[in-house]
C-alpha positions in Angstrom: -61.8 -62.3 -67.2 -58.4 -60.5 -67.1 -58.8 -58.8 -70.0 -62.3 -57.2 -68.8 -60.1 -56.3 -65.3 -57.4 -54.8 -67.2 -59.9 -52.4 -69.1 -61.5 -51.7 -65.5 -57.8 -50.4 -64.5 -57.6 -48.2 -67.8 -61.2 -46.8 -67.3 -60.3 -46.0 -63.7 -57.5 -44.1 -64.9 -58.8 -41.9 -67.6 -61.8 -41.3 -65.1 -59.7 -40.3 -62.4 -58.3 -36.8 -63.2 -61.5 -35.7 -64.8 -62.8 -36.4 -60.8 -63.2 -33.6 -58.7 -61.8 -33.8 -54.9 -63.8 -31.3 -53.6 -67.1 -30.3 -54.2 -67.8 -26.5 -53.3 -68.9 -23.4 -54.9 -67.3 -20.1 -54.6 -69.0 -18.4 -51.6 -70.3 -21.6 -49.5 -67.7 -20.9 -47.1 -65.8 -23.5 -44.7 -63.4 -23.1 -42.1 -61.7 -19.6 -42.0 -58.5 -21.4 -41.1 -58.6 -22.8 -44.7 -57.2 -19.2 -45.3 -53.3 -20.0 -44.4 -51.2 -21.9 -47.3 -52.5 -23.4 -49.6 -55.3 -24.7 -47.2 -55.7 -27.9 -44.7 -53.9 -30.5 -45.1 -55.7 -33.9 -45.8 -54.7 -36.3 -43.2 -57.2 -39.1 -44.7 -55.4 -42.1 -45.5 -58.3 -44.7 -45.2 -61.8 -44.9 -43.7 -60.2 -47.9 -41.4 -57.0 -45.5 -40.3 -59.7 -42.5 -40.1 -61.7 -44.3 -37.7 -59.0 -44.8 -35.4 -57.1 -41.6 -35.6 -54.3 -42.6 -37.2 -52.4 -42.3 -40.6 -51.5 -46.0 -40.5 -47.9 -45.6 -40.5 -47.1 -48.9 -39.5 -50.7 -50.6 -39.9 -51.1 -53.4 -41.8 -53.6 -55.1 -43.3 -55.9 -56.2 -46.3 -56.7 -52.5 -46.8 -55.5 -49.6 -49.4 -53.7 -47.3 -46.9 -52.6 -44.4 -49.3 -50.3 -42.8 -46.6 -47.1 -45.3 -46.2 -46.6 -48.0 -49.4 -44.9 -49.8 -47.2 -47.8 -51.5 -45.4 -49.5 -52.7 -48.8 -47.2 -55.6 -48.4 -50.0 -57.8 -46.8 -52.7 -57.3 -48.7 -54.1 -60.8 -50.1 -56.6 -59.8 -53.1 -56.9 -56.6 -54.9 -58.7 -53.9 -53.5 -60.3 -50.7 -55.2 -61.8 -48.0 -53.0 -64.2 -45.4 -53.5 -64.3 -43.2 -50.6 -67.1 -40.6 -49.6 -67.3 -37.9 -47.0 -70.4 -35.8 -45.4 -69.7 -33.2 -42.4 -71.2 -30.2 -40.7 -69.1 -27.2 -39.5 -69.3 -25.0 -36.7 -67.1 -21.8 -36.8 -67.4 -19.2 -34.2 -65.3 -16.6 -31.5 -66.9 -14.1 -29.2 -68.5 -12.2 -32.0 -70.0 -14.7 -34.7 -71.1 -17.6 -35.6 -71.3 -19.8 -39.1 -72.6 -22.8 -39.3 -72.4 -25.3 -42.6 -72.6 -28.7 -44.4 -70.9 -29.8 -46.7 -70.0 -33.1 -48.6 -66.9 -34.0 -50.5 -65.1 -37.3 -52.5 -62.1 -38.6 -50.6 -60.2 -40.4 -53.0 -60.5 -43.7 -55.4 -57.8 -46.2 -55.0 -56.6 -49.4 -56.2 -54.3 -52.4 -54.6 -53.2 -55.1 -56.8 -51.2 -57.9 -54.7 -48.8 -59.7 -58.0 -47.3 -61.8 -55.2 -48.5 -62.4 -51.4 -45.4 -63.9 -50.5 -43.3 -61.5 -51.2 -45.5 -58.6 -50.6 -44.9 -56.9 -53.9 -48.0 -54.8 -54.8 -49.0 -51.9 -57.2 -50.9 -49.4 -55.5 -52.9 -46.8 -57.6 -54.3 -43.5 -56.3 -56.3 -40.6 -57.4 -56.6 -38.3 -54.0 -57.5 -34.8 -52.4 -54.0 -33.4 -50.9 -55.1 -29.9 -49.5 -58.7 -27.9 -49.4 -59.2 -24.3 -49.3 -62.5 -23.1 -49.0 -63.6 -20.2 -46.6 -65.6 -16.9 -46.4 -65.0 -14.4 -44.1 -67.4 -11.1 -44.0 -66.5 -8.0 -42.6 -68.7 -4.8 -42.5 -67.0 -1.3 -42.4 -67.9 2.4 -43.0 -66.4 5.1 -44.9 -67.4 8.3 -45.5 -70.8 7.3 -44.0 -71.4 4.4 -46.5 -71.6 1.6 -44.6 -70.3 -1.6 -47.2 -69.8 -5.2 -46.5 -66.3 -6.9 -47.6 -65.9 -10.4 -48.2 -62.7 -12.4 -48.6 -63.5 -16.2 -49.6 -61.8 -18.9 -51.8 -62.0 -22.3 -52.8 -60.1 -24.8 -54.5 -57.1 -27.1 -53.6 -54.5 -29.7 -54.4 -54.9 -33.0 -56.0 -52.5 -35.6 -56.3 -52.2 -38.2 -58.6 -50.2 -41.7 -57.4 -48.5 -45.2 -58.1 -46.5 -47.2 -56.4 -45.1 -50.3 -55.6 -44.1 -52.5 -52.1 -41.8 -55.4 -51.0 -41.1 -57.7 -48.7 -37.2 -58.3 -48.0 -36.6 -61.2 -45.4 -40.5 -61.5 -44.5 -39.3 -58.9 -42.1 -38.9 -55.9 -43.7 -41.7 -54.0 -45.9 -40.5 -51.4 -47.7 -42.8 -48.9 -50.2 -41.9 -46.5 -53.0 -44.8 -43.9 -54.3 -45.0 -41.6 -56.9 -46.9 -38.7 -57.2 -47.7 -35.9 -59.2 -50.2 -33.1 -57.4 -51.8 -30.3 -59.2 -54.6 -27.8 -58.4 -55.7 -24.1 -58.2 -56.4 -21.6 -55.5 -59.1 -19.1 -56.3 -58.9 -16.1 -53.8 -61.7 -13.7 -53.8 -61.9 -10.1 -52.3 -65.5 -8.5 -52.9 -66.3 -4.1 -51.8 -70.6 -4.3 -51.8 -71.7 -1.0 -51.3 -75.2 -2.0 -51.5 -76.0 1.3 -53.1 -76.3 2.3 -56.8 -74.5 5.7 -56.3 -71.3 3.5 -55.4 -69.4 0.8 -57.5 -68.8 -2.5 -56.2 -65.2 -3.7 -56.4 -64.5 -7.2 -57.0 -60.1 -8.8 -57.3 -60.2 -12.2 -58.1 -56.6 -14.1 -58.1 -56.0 -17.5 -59.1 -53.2 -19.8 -58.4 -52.4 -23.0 -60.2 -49.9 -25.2 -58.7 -48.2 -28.5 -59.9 -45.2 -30.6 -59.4 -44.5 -33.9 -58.5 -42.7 -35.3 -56.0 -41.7 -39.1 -53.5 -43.4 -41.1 -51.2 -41.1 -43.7 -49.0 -41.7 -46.0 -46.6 -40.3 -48.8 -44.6 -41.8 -51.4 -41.4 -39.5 -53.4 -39.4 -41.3 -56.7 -38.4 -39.6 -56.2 -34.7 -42.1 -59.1 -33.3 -40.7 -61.9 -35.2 -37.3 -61.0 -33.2 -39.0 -61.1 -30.2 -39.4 -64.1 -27.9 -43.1 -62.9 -26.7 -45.8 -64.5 -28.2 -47.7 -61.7 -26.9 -45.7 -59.1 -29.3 -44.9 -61.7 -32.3 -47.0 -59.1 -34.7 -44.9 -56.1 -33.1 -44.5 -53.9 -36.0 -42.8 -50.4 -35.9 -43.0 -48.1 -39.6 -41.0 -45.0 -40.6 -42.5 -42.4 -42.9 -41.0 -39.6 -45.5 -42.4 -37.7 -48.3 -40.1 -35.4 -50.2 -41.2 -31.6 -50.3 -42.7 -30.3 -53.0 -41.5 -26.9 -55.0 -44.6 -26.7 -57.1 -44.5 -24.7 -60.1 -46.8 -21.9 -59.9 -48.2 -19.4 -62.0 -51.1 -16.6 -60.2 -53.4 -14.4 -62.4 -55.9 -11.5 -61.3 -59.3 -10.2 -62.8 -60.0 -6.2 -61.8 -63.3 -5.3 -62.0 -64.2 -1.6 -61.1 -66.2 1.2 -62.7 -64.2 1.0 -66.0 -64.6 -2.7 -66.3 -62.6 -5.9 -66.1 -59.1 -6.4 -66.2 -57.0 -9.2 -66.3 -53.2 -8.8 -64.9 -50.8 -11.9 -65.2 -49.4 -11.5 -61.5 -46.6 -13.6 -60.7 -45.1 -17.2 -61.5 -42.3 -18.9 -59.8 -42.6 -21.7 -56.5 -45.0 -22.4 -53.7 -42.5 -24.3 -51.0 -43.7 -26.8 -49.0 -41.9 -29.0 -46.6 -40.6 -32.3 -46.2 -42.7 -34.2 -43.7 -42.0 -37.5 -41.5 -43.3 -40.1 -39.5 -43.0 -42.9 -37.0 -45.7 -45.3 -35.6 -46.1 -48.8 -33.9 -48.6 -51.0 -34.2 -49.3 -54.7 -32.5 -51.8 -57.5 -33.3 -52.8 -59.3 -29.6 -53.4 -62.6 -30.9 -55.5 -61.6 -33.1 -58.1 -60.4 -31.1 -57.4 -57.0 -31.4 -54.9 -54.1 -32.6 -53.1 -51.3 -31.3 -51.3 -48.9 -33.2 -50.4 -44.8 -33.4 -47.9 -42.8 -35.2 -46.7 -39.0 -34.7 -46.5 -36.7 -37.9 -43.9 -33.9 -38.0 -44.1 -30.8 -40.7 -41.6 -27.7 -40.5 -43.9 -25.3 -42.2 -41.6 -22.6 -41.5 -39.8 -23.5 -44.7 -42.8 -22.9 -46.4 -42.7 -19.9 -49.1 -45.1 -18.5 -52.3 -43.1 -16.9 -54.8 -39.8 -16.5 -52.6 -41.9 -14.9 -49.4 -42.3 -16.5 -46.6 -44.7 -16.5 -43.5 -42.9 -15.6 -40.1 -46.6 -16.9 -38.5 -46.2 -20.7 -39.8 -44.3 -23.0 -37.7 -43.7 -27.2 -36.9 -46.6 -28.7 -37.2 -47.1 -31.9 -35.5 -50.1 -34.6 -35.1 -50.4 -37.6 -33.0 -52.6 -40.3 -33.0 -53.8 -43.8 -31.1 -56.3 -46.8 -32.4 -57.8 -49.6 -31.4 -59.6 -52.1 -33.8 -61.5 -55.2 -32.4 -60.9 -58.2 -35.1 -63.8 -60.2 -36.1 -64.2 -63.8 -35.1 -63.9 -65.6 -38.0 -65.9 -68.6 -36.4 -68.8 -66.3 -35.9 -72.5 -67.0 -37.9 -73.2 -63.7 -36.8 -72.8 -60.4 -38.9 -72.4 -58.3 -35.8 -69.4 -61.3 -34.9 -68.0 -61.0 -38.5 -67.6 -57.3 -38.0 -64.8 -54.8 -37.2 -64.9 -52.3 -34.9 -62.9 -49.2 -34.4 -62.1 -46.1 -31.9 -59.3 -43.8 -31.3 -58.6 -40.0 -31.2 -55.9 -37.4 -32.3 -53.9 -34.2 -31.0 -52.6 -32.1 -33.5 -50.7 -28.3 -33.6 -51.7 -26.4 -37.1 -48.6 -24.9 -39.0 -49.6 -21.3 -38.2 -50.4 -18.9 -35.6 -52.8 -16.8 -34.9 -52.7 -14.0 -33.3 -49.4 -14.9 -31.6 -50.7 -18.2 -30.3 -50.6 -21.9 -31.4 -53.9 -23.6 -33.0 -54.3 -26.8 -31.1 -57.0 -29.5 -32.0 -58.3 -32.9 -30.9 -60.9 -35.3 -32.7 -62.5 -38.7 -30.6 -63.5 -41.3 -33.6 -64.8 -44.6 -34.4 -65.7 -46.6 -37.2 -67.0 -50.2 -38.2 -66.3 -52.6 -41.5 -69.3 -54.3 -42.7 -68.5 -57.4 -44.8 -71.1 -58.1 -47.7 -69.1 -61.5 -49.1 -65.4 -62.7 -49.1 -63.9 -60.0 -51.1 -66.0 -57.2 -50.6 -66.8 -54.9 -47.8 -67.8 -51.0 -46.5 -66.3 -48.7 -43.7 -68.1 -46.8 -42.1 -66.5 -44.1 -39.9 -67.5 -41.0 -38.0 -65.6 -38.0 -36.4 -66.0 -35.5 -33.3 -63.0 -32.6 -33.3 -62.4 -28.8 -32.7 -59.6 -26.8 -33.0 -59.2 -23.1 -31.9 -60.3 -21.6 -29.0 -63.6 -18.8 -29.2 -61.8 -15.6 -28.9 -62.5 -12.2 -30.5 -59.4 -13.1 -32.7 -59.6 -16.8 -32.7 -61.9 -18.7 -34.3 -63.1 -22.4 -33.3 -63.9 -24.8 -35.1 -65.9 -27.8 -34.5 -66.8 -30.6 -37.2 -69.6 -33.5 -36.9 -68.5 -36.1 -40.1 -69.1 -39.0 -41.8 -67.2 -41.4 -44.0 -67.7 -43.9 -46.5 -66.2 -46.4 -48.2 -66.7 -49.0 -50.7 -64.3 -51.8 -50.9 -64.4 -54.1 -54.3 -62.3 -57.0 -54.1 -61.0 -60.2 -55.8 -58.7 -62.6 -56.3 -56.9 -61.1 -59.9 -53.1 -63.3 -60.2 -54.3 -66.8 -58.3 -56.5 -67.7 -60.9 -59.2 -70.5 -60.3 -58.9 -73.8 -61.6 -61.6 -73.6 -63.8 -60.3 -70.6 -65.7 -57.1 -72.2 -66.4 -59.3 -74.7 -68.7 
């Protein structure tokens, strides 16, 4: 039995790079605001943190939460997640409108608990860290030609993680994670002339990126210093991942009436900032759980190739959850069952137009057990950003998550394998 779990692991890991995060095609198109950086940020952490709006800075639980390693500490059996996302986009402003669907893989992850006690657990990760994919049309004249330009690109960064948590004092969790993220950025600007007297023009520049960088976390236990046995699961978690100077290298293909040319462009850094977090979270008797957490990003330390972007700016994002426990005396399924709500507020890094980029999302989710060990989220999202503006665009996504929790008991082995 160990052995065969042991070649799962090694299987999951040589699988795992040859995944891809995002599934797109060059000109499918997504949200224009894809176009800033190296693209959104991904702010999924779990299905069960997604479903409330949070990152799960402080939550936790018997759940892989690949944000903060800190809060692996209380997971009882190991855990591997496959996680699965569907959504449909609306982008529009006073002029236009684009709509499209689109479905993507959010991550596989593993949690392997050596010692519930102590809380000291390896956590392995295979994740999408950023997504750029957009396509912007604009149509022009010149010389009485009219022609149709389009600027789109796709691609993204990975990440690759491990890391390890620890209980000191059963009242302090603290979490270490390693990670290395790599990826490319293919930018595409395309002159159709739709006419055979003119030459199309087509640049095409790609980006690769990679560089590793540090995940920390910690969670004070503050309830177990409390005398209130309405806050005796008080917890309150602080959040910091190292920036990341990623080693880039950008090339460019020509094409024009004389052919195709490739150009090595550039190599040097992409720069992207440090980023923190705080959040508190409280079991009421376990009923139910609150929690939230605030996000800060100073993406005006952000640079590519020693430039940087006078439009980029703090970022921040804030969020609040609620999760009703299931009754673990309950025959029924709907008793046995976890349910979830919440929402987020959030400010992008950039500007546009001279003006911030402010966003919301309403959530909610449910966990459907199918036996002891194993179980599947489900988890659906609401949110806009932007405002409709001849210069602004707003965005406003319908989505749906998935995931796929396989667990089991791997280090408490049963009696009758010990025979």
């Amino acid at each position: 039995m160990i052995k065969k779990k042991l070649i799962l692991i090694l299987f999951v890991l040589i699988i795992s790079p040859l995944c891809k995060a995002q599934v797109t095609t060059e000109f499918d198109g997504g949200s224009p605001y894809s176009i800033f950086g190296i693209g959104d940020v991904n702010y999924y952490t779990s299905t069960r943190t997604y479903s409330m709006g949070i990152l799960g800075t402080s939550l936790f639980g018997n759940y892989v939460n690949t944000y903060n390693p800190a809060a692996l500490t209380k997971l009882q059996n190991t855990i591997i997640t496959t996680n699965f996302n569907y959504g449909f986009l609306r982008s529009s402003n006073n002029v236009s409108q684009n709509e499209i669907s689109d479905g993507n893989v959010l991550g596989l992850n593993i949690g392997i608990p050596f010692d519930q006690d102590r809380g000291w657990t390896l956590s392995l990760g295979f994740n999408p860290a950023t997504l750029v994919n957009y396509k912007i049309l604009v149509k022009n004249n010149v010389g009485g030609q009219d022609y149709t330009q389009t600027y789109s690109g796709n691609g993204g960064l990975s990440r690759i993680s491990t890391g390890m948590s620890y209980n000191l004092f059963r009242k302090i969790s603290i979490g270490f994670e390693y990670d290395f993220a790599f990826g490319d950025i293919q930018r595409l600007d395309y002159i159709n002339f739709n006419n055979i007297s003119y030459t199309n023009t087509l640049v095409r520049k790609e980006t690769d990126m990679q560089k590793s960088f540090l995940k920390g976390g910690i969670i004070f236990e503050i309830g177990k210093l409390i005398n209130n046995l309405a806050l005796r699961d008080l917890s309150l978690g602080l959040f910091y991942q190292s920036g990341m100077n990623l080693n880039s290298n950008q090339n460019a293909i020509y094409r024009t009436s004389t052919g195709a040319d490739t150009v090595a462009l550039q190599s040097g850094k992409i720069e992207i900032p440090d980023s923190y977090s705080i959040g508190i979270s409280n079991n009421f008797n376990n009923k139910f759980i609150v929690s939230g957490d605030v996000l800060f990003q100073d993406w005006s330390n952000y640079s590519e190739f020693g430039i940087s972007n006078s439009n980029f700016t703090t970022s921040y994002r804030a969020g609040l959850g609620f999760e009703v426990l299931p009754n673990p005396n309950s025959i029924s399924v709907f008793g046995r069952m976890s349910y979830r709500f919440g929402g987020f507020y959030e400010k992008a890094f950039y500007r546009v137009a001279n003006q911030d980029i402010l966003g919301f999302g309403l959530r909610a989710g449910v966990n459907i057990p199918i036996s002891k060990y194993n179980s599947i989220d489900f988890g659906m999202n609401y949110s806009q950003r932007g405002k409709p503006d001849n210069e602004i665009i707003k965005d406003q996504l319908i989505n749906f998550t998935i995931a796929v929790n396989f667990g089991e008991l791997w280090f408490i082995r049963p009696r009758d394998e010990d025979q």
